[in-house]
C-alpha positions in Angstrom: 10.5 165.8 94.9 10.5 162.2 94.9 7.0 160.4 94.2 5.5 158.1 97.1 5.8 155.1 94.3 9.6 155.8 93.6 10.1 156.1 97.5 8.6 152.8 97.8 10.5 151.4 95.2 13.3 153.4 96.7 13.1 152.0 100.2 11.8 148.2 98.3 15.8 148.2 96.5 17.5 149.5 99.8 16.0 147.0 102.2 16.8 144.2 99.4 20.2 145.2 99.0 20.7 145.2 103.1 19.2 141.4 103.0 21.8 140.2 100.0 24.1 141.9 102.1 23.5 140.0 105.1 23.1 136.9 102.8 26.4 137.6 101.8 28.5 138.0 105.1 26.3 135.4 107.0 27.5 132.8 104.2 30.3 133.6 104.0 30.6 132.9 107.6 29.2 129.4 107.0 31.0 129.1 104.2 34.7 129.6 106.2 33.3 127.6 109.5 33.3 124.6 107.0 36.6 124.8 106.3 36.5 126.3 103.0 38.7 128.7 101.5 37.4 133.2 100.9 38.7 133.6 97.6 38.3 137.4 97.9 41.3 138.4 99.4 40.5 141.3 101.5 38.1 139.4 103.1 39.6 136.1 103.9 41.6 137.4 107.2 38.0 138.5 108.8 36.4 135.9 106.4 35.4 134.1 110.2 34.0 137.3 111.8 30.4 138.9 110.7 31.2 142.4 112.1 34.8 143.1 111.3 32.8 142.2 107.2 30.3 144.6 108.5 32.7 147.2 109.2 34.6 146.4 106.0 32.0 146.7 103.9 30.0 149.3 105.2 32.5 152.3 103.5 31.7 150.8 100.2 28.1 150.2 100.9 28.2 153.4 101.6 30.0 155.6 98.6 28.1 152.9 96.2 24.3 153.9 97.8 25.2 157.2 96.9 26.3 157.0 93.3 23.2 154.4 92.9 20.7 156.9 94.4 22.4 160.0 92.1 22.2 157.5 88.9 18.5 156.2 90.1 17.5 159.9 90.2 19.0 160.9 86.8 17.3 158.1 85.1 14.2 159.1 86.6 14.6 162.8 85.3 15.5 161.7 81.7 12.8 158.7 81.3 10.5 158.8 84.6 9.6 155.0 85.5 13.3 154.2 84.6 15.2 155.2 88.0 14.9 151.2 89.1 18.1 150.3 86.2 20.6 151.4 88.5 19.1 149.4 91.5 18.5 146.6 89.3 22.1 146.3 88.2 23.5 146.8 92.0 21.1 143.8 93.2 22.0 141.2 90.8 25.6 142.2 91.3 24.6 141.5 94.7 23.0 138.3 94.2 26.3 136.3 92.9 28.2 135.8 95.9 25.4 134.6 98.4 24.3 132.2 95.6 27.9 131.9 94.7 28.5 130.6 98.7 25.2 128.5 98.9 25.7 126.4 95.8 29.7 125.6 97.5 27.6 124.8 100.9 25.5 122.3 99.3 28.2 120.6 97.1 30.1 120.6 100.5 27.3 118.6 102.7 26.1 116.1 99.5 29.4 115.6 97.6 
């Protein structure tokens, strides 16, 4: 059974990863408006569109919540107070491409 403080930490690292998530597609939707090229392949034919991303991405979301949640729980079980790692790693992961986008947006509008 899962402790009310890893559920919130659970539910804390789910709702964050939806929000880089979001961060993600909606810049990269700003980020193609302005004329500048995806550089992930598979994306940069819907590169312009926030739902065909959505449905894109949501497989992967998907399969990789699962294998987070299964490593978050095994870390738990070995060291309890460790199950965050896992999450940890995912959300930084995460992080790079909305910053990645937002540093390209600025240089865009004040270079």
């Amino acid at each position: 059974m899962i402790q009310n403080k890893s559920r919130g930490t659970l539910l804390f690292c789910f709702l964050l990863l939806a929000g880089l998530l979001a961060a993600d597609i909606l810049t990269t939707v700003w980020f193609w408006s302005l004329g500048m090229p995806e550089l992930n392949p598979a994306i940069a034919p819907i590169a312009g569109d926030p739902l065909a991303q959505v449905q894109y991405k949501v497989p992967f979301v998907a399969a990789l919540v699962v294998g987070v949640l299964a490593l978050s729980r095994g870390c738990e079980r070995l060291r309890p107070g460790s199950g965050w790692g896992p999450w940890a790693v995912v959300l930084l992961m995460f992080a790079v491409p909305p910053i990645w986008n937002l540093v390209h947006i600025a240089a865009h509008h004040w270079i």
